[in-house]
Backbone as a printed PyTorch tensor [residue, N CA C, xyz], in Angstrom:
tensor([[[ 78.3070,  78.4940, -47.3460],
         [ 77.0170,  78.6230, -46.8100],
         [ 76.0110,  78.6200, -47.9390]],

        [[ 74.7880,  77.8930, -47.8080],
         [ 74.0220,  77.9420, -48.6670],
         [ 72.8220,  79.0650, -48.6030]],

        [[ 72.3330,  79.7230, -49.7130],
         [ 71.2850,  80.9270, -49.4440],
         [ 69.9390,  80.2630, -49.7350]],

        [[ 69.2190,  80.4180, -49.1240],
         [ 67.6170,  79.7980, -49.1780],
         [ 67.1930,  80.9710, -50.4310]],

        [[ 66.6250,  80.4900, -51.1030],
         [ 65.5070,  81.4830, -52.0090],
         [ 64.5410,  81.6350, -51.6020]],

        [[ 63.7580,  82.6940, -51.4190],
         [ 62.4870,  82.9590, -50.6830],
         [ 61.6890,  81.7780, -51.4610]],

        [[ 61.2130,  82.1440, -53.0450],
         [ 61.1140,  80.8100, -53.6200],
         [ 60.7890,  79.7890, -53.8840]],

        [[ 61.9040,  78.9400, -52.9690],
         [ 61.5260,  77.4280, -52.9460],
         [ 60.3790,  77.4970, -51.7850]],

        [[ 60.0290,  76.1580, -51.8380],
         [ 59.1580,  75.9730, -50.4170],
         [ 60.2000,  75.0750, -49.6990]],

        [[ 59.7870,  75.0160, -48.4100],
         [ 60.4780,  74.7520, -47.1100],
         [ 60.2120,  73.4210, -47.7000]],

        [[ 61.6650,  72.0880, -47.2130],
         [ 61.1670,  71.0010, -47.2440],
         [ 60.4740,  70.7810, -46.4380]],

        [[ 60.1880,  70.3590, -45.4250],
         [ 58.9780,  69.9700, -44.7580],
         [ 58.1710,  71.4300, -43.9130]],

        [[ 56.7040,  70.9020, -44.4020],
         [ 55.7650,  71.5820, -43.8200],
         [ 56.0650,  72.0140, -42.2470]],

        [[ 55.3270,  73.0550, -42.1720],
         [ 55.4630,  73.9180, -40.7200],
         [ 54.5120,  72.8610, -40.1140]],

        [[ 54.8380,  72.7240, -38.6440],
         [ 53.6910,  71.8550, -37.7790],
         [ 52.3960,  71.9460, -38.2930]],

        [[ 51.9090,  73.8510, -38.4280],
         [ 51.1760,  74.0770, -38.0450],
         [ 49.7590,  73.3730, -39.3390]],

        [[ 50.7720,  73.9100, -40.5630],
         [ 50.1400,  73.5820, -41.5830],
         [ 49.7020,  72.2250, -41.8230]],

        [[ 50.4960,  71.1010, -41.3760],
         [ 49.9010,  69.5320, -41.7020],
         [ 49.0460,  69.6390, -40.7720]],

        [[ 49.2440,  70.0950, -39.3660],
         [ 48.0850,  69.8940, -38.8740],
         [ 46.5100,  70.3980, -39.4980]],

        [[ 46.8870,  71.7730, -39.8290],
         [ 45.6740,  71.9000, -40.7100],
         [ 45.0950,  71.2160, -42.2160]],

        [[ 45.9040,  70.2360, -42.6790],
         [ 45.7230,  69.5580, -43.6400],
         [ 44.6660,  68.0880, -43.0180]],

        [[ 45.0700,  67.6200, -42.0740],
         [ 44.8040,  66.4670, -41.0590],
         [ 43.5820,  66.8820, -41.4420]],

        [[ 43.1960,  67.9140, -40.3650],
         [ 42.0010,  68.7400, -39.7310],
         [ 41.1140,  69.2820, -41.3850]],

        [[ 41.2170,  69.1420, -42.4400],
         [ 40.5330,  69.4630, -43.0810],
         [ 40.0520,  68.0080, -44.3500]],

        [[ 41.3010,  66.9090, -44.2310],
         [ 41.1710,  65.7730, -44.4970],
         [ 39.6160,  65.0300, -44.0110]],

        [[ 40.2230,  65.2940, -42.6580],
         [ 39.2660,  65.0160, -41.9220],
         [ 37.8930,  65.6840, -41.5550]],

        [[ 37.6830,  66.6760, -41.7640],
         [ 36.3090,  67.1450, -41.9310],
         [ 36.1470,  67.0610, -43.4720]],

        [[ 36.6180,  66.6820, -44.7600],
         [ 36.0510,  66.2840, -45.7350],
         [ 35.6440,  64.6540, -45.2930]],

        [[ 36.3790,  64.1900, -44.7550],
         [ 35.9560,  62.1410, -44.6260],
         [ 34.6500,  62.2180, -43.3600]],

        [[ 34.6920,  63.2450, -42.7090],
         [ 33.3320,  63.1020, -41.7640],
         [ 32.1860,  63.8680, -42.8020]],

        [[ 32.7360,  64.9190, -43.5560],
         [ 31.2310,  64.9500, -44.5130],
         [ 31.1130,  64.1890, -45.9080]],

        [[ 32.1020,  63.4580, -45.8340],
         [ 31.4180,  62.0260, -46.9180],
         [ 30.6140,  61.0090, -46.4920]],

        [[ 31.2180,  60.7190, -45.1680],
         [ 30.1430,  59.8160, -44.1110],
         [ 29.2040,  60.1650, -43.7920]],

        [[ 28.6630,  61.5500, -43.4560],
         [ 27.5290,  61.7200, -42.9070],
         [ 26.3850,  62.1280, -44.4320]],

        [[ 27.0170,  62.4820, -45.5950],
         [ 26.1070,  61.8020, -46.6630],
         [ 25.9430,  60.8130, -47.1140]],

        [[ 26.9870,  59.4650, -46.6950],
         [ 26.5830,  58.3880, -47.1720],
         [ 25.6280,  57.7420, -45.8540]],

        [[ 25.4220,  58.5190, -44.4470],
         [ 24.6770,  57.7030, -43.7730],
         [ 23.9080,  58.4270, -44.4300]],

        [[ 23.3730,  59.5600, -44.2600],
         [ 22.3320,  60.4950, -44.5480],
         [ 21.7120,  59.6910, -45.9960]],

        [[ 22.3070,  58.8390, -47.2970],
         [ 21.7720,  58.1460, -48.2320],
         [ 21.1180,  56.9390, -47.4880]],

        [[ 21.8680,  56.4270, -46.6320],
         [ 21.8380,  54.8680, -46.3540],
         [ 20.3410,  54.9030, -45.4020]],

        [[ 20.0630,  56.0880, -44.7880],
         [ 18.8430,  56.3050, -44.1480],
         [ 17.7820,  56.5400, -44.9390]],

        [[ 17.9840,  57.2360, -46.1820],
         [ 16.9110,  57.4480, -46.3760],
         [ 16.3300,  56.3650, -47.8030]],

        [[ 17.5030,  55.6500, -47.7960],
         [ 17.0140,  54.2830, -48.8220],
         [ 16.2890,  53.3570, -47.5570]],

        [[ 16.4700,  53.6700, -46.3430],
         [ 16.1530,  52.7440, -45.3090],
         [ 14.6870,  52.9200, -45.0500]],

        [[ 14.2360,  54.4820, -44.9850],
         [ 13.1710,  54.5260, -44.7950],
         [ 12.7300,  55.2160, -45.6090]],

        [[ 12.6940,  54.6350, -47.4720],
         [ 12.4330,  54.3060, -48.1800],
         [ 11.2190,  52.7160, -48.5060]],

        [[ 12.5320,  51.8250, -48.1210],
         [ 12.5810,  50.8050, -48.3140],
         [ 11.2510,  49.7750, -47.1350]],

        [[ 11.3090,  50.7560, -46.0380],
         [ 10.8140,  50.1990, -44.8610],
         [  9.2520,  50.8500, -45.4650]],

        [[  8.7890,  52.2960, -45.9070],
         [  7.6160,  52.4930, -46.3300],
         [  6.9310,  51.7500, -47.6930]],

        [[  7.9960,  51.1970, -48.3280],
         [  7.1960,  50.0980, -49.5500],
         [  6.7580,  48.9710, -48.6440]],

        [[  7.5710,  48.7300, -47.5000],
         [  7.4640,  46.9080, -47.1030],
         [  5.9360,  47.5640, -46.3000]],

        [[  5.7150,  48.8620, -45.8470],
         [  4.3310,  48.7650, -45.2560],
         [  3.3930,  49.0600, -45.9670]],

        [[  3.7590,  49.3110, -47.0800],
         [  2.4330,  49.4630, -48.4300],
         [  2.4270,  47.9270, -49.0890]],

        [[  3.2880,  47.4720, -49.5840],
         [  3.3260,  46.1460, -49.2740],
         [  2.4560,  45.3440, -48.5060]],

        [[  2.8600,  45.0960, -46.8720],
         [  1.7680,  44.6600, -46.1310],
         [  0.7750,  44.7050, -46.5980]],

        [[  0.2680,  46.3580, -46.3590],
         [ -1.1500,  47.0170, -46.4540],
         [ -2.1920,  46.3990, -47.8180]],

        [[ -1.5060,  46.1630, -48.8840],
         [ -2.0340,  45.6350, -50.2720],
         [ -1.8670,  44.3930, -50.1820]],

        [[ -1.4940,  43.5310, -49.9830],
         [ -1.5580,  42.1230, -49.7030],
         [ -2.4890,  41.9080, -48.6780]],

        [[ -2.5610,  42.6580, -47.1840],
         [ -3.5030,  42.8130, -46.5490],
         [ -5.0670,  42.6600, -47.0430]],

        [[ -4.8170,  43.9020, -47.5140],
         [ -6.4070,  44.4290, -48.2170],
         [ -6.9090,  43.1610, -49.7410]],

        [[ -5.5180,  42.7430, -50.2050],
         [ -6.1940,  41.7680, -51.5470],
         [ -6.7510,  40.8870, -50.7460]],

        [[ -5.7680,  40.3150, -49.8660],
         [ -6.3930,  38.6110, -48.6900],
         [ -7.7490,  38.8930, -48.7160]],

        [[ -8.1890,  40.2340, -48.2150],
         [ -9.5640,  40.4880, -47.1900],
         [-10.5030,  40.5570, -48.6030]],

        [[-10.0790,  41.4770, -49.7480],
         [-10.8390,  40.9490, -50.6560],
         [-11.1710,  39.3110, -51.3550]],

        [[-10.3720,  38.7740, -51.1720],
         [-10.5770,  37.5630, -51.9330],
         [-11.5760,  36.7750, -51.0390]],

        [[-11.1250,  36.7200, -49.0980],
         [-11.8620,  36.3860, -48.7300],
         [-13.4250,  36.5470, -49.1150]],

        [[-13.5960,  37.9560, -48.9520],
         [-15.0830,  38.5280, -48.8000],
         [-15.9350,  37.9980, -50.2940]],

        [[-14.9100,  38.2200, -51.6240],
         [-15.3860,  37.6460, -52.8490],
         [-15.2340,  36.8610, -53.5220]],

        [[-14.7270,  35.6000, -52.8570],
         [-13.8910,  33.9660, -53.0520],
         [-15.5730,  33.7390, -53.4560]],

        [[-16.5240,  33.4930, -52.9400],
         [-17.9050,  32.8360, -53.2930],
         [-18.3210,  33.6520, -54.2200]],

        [[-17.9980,  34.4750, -55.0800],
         [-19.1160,  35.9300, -56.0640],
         [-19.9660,  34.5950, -57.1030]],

        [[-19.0360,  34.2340, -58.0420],
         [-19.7320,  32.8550, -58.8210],
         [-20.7690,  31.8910, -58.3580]],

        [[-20.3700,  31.4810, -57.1350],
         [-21.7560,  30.9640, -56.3200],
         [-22.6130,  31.3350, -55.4630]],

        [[-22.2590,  32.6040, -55.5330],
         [-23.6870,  33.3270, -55.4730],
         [-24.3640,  33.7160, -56.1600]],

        [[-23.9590,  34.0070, -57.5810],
         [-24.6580,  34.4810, -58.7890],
         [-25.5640,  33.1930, -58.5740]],

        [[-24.9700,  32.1580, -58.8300],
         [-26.0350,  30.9640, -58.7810],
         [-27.4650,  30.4740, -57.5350]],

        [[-26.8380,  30.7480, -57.2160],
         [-27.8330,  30.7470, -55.3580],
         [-28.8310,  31.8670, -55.9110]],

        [[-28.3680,  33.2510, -56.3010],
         [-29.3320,  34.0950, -56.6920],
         [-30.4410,  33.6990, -57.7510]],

        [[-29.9020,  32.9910, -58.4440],
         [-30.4060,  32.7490, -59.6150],
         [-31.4910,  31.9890, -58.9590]],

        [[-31.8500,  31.1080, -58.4660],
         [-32.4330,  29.9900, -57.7370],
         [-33.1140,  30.9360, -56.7240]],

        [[-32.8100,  32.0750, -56.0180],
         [-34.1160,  32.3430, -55.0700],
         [-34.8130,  33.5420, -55.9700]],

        [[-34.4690,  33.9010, -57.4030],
         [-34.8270,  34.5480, -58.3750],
         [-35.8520,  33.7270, -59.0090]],

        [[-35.6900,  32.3160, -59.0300],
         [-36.7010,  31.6400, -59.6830],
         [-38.0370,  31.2980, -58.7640]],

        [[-37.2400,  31.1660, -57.3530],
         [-38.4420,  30.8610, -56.2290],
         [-39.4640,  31.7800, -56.0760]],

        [[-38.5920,  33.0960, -56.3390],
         [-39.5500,  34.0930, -56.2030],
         [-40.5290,  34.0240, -57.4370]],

        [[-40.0220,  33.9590, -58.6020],
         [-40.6370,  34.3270, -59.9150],
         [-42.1140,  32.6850, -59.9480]],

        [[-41.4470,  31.6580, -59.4790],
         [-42.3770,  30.4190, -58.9880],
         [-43.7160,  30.6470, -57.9110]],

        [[-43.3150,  31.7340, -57.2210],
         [-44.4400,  31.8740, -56.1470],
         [-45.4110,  32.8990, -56.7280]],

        [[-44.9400,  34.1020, -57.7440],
         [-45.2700,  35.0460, -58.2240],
         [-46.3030,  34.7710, -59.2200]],

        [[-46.1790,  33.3530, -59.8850],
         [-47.1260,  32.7440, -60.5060],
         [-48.3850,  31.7800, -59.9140]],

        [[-48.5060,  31.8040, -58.8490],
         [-49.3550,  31.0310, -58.4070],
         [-50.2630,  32.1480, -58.3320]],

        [[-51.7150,  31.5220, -58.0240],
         [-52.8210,  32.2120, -58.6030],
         [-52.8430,  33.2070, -56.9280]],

        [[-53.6640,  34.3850, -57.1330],
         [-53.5240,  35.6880, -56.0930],
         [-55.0510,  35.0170, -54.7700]],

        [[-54.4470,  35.0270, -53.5360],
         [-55.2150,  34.6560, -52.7970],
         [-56.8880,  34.9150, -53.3810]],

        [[-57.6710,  33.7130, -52.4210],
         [-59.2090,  34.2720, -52.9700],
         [-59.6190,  33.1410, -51.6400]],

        [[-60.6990,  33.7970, -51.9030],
         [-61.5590,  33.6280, -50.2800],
         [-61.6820,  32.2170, -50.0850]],

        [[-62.1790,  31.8680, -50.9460],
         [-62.7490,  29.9100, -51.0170],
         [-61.7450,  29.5330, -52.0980]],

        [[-60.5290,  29.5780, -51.8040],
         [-59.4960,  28.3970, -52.8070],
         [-59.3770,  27.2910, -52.0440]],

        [[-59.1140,  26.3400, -53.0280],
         [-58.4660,  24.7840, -52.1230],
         [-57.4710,  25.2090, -51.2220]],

        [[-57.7270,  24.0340, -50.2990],
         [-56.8300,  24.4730, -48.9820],
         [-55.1270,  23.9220, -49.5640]],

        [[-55.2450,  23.1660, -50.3420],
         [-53.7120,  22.7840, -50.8780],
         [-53.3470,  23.7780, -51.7900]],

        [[-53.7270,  24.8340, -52.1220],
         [-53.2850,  25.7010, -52.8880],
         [-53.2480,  26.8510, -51.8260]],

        [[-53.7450,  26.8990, -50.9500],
         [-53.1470,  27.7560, -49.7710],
         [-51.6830,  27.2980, -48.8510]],

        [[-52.0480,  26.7370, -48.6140],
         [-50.4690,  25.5920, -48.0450],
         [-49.4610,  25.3050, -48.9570]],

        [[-49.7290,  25.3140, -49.9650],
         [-48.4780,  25.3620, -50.9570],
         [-48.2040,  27.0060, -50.8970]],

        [[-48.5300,  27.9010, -51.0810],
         [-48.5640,  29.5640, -50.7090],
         [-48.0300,  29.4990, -49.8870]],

        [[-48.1370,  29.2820, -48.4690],
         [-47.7510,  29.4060, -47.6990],
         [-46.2370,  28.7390, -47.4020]],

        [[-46.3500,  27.6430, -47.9740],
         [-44.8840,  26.6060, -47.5320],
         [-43.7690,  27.4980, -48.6420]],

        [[-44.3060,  27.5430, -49.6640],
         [-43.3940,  28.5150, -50.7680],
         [-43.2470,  29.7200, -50.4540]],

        [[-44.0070,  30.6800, -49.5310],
         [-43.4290,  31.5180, -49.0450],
         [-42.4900,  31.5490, -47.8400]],

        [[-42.8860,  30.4530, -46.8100],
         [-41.8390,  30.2270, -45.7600],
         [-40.4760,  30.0330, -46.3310]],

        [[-40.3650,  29.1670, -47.3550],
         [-39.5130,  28.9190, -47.9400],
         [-38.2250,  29.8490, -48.2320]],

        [[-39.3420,  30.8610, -49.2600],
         [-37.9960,  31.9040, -49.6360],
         [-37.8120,  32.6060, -48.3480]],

        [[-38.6840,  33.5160, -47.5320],
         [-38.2180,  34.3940, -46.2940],
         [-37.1860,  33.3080, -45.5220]],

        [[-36.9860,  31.9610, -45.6260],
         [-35.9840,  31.2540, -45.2890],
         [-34.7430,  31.4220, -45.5090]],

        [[-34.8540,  31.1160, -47.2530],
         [-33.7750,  31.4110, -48.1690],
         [-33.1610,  32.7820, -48.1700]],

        [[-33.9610,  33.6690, -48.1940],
         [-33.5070,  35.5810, -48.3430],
         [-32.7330,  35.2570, -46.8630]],

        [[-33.1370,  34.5120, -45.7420],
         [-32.4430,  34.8840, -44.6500],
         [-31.0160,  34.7060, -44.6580]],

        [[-31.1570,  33.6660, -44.7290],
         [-29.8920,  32.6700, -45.2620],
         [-28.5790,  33.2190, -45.7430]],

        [[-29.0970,  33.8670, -47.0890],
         [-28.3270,  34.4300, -48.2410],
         [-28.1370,  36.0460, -47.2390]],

        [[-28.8150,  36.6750, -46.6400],
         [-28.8140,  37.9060, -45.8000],
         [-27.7080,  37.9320, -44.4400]],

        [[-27.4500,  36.4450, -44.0070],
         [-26.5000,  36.1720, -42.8550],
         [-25.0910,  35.9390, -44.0210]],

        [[-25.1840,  35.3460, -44.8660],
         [-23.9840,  35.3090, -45.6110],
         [-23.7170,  36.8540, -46.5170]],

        [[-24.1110,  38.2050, -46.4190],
         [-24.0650,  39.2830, -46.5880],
         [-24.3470,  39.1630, -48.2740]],

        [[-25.2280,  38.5630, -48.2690],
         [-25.6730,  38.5550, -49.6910],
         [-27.5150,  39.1040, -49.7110]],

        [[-27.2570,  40.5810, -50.5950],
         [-28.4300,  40.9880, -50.1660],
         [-29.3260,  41.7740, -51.2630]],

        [[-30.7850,  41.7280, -51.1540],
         [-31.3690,  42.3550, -52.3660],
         [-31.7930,  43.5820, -52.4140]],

        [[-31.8780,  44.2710, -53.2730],
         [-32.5450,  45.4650, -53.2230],
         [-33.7370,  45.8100, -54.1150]],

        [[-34.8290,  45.7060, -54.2750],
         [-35.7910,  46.0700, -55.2940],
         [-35.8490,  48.0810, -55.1540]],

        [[-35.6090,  48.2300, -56.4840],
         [-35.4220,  49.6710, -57.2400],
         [-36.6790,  50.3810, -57.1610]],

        [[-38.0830,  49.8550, -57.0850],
         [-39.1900,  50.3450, -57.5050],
         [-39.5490,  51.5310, -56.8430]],

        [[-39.5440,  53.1060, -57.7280],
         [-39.8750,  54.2830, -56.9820],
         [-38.5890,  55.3440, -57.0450]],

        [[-37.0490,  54.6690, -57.4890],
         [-35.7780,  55.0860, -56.5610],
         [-35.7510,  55.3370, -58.3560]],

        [[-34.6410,  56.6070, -58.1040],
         [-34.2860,  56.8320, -59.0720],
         [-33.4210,  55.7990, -60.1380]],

        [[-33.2430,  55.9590, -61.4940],
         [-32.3540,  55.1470, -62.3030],
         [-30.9880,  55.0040, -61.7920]],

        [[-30.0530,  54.3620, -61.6060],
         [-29.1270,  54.6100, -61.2160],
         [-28.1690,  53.0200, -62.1040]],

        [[-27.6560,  53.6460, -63.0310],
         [-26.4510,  52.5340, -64.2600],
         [-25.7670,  51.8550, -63.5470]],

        [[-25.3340,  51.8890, -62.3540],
         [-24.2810,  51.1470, -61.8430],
         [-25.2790,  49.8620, -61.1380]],

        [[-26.2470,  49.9510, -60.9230],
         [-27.0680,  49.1320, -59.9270],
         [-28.4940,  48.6550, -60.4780]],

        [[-28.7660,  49.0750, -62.0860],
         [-30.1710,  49.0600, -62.6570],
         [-29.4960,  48.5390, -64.2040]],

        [[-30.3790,  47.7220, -64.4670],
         [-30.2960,  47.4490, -66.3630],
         [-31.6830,  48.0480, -66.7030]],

        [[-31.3980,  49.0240, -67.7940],
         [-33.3940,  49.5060, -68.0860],
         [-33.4500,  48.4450, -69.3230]],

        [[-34.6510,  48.1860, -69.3640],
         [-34.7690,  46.6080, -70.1260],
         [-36.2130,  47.6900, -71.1050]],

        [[-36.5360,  48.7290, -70.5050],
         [-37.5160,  49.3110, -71.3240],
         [-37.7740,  50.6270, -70.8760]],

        [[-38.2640,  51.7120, -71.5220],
         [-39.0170,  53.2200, -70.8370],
         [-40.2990,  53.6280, -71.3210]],

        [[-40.7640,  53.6200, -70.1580],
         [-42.5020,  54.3340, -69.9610],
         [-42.5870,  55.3190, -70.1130]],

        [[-43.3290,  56.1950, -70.8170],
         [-44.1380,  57.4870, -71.1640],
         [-44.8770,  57.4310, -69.7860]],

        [[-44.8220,  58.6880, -69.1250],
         [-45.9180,  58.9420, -67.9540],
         [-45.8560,  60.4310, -67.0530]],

        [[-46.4240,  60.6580, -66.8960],
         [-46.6840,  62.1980, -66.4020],
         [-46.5300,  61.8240, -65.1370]],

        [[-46.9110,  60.9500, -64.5610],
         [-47.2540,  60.6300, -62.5220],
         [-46.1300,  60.9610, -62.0510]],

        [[-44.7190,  60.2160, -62.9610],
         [-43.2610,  60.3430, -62.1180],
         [-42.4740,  60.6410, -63.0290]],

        [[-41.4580,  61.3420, -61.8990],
         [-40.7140,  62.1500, -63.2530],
         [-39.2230,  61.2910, -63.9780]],

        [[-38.8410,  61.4920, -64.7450],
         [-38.3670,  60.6540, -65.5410],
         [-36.9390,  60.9370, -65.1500]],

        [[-36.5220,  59.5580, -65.5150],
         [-35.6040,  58.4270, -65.0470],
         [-36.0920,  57.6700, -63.5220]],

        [[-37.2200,  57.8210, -63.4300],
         [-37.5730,  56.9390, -61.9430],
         [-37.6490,  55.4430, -62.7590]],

        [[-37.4440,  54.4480, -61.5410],
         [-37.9860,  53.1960, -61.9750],
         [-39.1480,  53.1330, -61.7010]],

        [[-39.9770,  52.7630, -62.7740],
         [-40.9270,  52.3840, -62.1100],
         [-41.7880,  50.7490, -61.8740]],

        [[-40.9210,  49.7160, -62.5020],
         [-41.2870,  48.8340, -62.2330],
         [-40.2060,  47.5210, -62.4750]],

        [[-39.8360,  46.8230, -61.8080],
         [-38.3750,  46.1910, -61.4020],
         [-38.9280,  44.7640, -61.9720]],

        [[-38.1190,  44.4900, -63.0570],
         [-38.3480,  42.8960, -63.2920],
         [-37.7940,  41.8990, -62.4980]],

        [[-36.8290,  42.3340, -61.9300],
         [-35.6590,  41.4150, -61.1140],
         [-35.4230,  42.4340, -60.1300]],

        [[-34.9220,  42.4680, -58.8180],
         [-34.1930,  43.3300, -58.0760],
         [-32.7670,  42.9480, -58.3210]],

        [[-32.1000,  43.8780, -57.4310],
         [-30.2180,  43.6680, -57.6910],
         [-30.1820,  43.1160, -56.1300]],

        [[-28.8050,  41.9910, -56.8780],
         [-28.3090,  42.2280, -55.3910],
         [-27.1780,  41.9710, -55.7320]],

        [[-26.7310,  42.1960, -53.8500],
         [-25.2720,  42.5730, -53.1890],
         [-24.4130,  41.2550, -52.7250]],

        [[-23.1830,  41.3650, -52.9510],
         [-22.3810,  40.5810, -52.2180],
         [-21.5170,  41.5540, -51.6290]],

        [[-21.4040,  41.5630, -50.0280],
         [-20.8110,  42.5650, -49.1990],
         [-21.0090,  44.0010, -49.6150]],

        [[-21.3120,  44.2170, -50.8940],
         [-22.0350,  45.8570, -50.9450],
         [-21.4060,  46.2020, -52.6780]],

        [[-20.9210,  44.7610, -53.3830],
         [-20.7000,  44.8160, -54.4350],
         [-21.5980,  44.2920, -55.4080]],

        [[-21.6870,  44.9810, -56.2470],
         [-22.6720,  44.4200, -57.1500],
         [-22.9160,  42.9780, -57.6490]],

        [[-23.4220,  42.1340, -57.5860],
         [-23.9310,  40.6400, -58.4260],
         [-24.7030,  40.6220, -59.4270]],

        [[-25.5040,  40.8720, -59.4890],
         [-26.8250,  41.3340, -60.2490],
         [-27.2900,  42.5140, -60.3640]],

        [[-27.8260,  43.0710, -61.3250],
         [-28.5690,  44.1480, -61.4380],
         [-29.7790,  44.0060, -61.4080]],

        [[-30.6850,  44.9990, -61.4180],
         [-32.1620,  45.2520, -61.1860],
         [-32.4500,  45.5510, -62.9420]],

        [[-33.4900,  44.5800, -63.0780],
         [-34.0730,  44.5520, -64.5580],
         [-34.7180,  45.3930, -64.2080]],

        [[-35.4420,  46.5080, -64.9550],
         [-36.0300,  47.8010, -64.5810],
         [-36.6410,  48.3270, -66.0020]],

        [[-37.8750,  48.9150, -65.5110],
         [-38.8910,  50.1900, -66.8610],
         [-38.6690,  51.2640, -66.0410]],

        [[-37.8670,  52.1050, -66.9110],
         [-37.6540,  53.3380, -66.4790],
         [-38.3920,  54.6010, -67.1280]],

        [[-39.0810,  55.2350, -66.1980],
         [-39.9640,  56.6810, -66.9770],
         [-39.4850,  57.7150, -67.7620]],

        [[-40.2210,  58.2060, -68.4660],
         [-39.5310,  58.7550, -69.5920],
         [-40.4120,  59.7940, -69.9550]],

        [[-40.3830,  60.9320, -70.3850],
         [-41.8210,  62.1900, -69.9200],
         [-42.1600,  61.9800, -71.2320]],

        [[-43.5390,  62.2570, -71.2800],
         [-44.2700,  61.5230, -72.3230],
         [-44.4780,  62.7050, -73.5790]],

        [[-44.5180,  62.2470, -74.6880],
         [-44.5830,  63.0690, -75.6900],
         [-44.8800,  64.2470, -75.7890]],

        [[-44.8490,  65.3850, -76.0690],
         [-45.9390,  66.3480, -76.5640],
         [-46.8580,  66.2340, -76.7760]],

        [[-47.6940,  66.4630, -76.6210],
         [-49.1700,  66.2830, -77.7820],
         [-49.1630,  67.2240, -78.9740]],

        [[-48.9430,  66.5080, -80.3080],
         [-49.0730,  66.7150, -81.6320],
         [-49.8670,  67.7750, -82.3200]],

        [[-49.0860,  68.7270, -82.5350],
         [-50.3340,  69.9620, -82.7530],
         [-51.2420,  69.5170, -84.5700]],

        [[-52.2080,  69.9270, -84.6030],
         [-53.1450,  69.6250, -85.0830],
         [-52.6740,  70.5460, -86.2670]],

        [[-51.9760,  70.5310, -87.9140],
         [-51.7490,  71.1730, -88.8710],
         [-52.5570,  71.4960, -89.5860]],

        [[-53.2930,  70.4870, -89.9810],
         [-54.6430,  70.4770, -91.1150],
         [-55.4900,  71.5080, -91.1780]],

        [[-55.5470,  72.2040, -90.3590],
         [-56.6730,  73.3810, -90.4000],
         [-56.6000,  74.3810, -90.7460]]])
């Protein structure tokens, strides 16, 4: 007769135990799967929030390029109802008994530009004259500054050019004399 040693281990496992080996196999292989879905989801909606930022910026460049595909030819167009204006600005200032062709030219040169401003105003191209409004760098070039007590300083007070807009972006700036508070008055030493 042979004597078992407490010892050894049994050759084969008790039912009970493989079954619990199965059963724990297997709840390690269901929680490897449910972190590799749990990865695979969230590279998913990862992946799915770039493709809608994506969209969204390709979106938004299109709509820019549209809106500022013309900026260059409008600088130019500006330039030209900049001169019309600066052309009408030189003609001599109404007077009671002028030639009637120097009234009609006034007049046709002004129909003209309120034509042109329209024009350029339906294509969202638009002006702003500064005169009165504070300095403001993003929208004003100061080309010079006035000494003056009347207004207080950094106002414009007198616009060589106005600015304008394409859709609400800058094109041009406003040539501008900006105020500047005027000296002290110099106290008198000599005495």
């Amino acid at each position: 007769m042979t004597e078992q040693h407490p010892s050894q281990p049994e050759p084969f496992p008790a039912p009970e135990t493989n079954q619990e080996v199965l059963m724990q196999e297997a709840a390690a292989r269901i929680q490897a799967l449910e972190a590799e879905l749990q990865e695979t989801k969230d590279k998913y909606l990862r992946s799915e929030a770039e493709m809608q930022n994506l969209r969204s910026r390709t979106r938004r460049e299109v709509e820019e390029a549209r809106l500022y595909a013309v900026q260059k030819f409008a600088k130019d167009v500006v330039e030209a109802a900049e001169n019309l204006k600066r052309g009408i600005d030189s003609l001599p200032k109404r007077a009671e008994h002028e030639p009637e062709i120097i009234t009609k030219l006034r007049d046709g040169f002004e129909g003209i530009e309120r034509s042109f401003v329209a024009l350029l105003e339906r294509n969202h191209i638009t002006r702003n004259d500064p005169t009165g409004a504070p300095f403001d760098a993003n929208f004003h070039q100061a080309m010079a500054e006035q000494e003056t007590g009347e207004h207080p300083p950094g106002t414009v007070l007198q616009s060589w050019s106005q600015s304008w807009l394409l859709n609400g972006r800058l094109l041009r700036p406003a040539m501008v004399v900006v105020a500047k508070a005027p000296a002290a008055a110099k106290l008198d030493t000599t005495a």
